[in-house]
N, C-alpha and C positions, 0 to 999 in steps of 0.2 A: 559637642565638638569644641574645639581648643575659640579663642578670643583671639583677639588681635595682641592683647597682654601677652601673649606667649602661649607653648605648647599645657596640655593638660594632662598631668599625671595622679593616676587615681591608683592607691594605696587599699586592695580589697584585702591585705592580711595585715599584721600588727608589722612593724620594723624596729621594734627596739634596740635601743640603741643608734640606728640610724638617725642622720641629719637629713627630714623630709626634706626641707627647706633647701639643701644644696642638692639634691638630686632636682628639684625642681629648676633651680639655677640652672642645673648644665642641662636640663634637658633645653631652659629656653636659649642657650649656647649651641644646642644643636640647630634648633630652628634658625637661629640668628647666621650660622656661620656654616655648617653642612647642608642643609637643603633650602638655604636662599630666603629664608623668610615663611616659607610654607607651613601650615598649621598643621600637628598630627597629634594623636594620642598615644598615650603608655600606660597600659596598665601593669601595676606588680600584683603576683598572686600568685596562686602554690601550683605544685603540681601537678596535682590532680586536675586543675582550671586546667593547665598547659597538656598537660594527656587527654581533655577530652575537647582542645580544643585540634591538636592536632590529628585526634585521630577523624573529627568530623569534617574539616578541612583540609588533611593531606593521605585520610586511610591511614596514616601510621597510629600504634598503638602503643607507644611507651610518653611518659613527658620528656620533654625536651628546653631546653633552658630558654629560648627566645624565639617568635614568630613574626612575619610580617604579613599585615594584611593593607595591603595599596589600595587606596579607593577607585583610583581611576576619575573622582573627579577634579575643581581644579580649587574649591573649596578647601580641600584638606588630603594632605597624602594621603592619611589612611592612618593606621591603629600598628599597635608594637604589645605585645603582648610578653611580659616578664615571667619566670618561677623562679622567686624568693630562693628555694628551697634549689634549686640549680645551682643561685650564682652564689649560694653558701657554701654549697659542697666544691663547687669550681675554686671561691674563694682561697679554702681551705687548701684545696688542692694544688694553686699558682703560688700561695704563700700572699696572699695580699689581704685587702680590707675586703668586705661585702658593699661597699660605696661603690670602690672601683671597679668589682667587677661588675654590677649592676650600670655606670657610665660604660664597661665595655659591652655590655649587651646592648643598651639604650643605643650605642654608636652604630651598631653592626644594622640594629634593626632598622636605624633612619634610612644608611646608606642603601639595603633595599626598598626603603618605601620614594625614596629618592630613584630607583630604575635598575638599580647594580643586580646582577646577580654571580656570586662568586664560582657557580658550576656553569655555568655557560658566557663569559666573559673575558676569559683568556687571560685573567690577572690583575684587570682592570679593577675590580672592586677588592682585590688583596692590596694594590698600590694603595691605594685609596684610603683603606682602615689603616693601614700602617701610618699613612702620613698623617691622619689626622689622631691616633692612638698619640704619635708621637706628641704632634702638636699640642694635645691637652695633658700631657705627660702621665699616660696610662700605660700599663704594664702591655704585655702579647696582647694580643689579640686573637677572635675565636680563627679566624686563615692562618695564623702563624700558627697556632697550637697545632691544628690539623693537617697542614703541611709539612710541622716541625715533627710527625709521628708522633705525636700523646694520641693516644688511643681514647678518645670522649668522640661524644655525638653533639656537631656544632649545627642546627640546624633554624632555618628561618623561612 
């Protein structure tokens, strides 16, 4: 689990071309600034990881681009789970980098390891990403896309 150094992001597929170093930055920008200081983890990894992680823990059977898993203790939020291969094709999709959209998964996932839940919240955790999307000057976010009708599966 993460240090007092900041959160810990573990890299199980190649990112070439990516700046590990600045995903690491903003992840410890999350910690620092969206969940208060709290330690959590992020792993990036493929699909396949993300398909079998969500079909073990939500029954569903497709991958899916981001996961939260809350610990519940006070140690450490809890775990974010990435597919590379999601926020490439989303990338591609939104017209952006694979940095940014990997900072918009990495945000969406704190903000549930943080309490939010955007189906049962009333809007509260859509306020929430927007403001802080805004504030780190990141494109949509995964509530806006899916409110905004783009037809993707934004799930956490």
């Amino acid at each position: 689990m993460p240090s007092d150094a900041g959160p810990t992001v573990l890299f199980q597929v190649r990112t070439g071309g990516l700046s590990r170093p600045r995903l690491i930055r903003f992840a410890a920008r999350l910690r620092k600034e969206v969940v208060k200081g709290r330690p959590f983890c992020c792993l990036i990894t493929t699909d396949a990881e993300l398909r079998r992680l969500n079909r073990e823990f939500r029954a569903k059977d497709y991958p899916t681009d981001v996961l939260s898993f809350p610990s519940g203790e006070s140690s450490s939020l809890g775990e974010i789970a990435i597919s590379i291969d999601r926020a490439r094709e989303q990338a591609r999709e939104f017209r952006h980098s694979v940095e940014k959209e990997l900072c918009i998964l990495m945000t969406h996932g704190a903000l549930h390891l943080a309490g939010m839940d955007h189906e049962r919240d009333n809007g509260r955790m859509a306020r929430a990403e927007l403001s802080w999307r805004k504030r780190f000057g990141l494109p949509a976010g995964l509530i806006e896309r899916v409110s905004g009708g783009k037809s993707r599966r934004a799930e956490a």
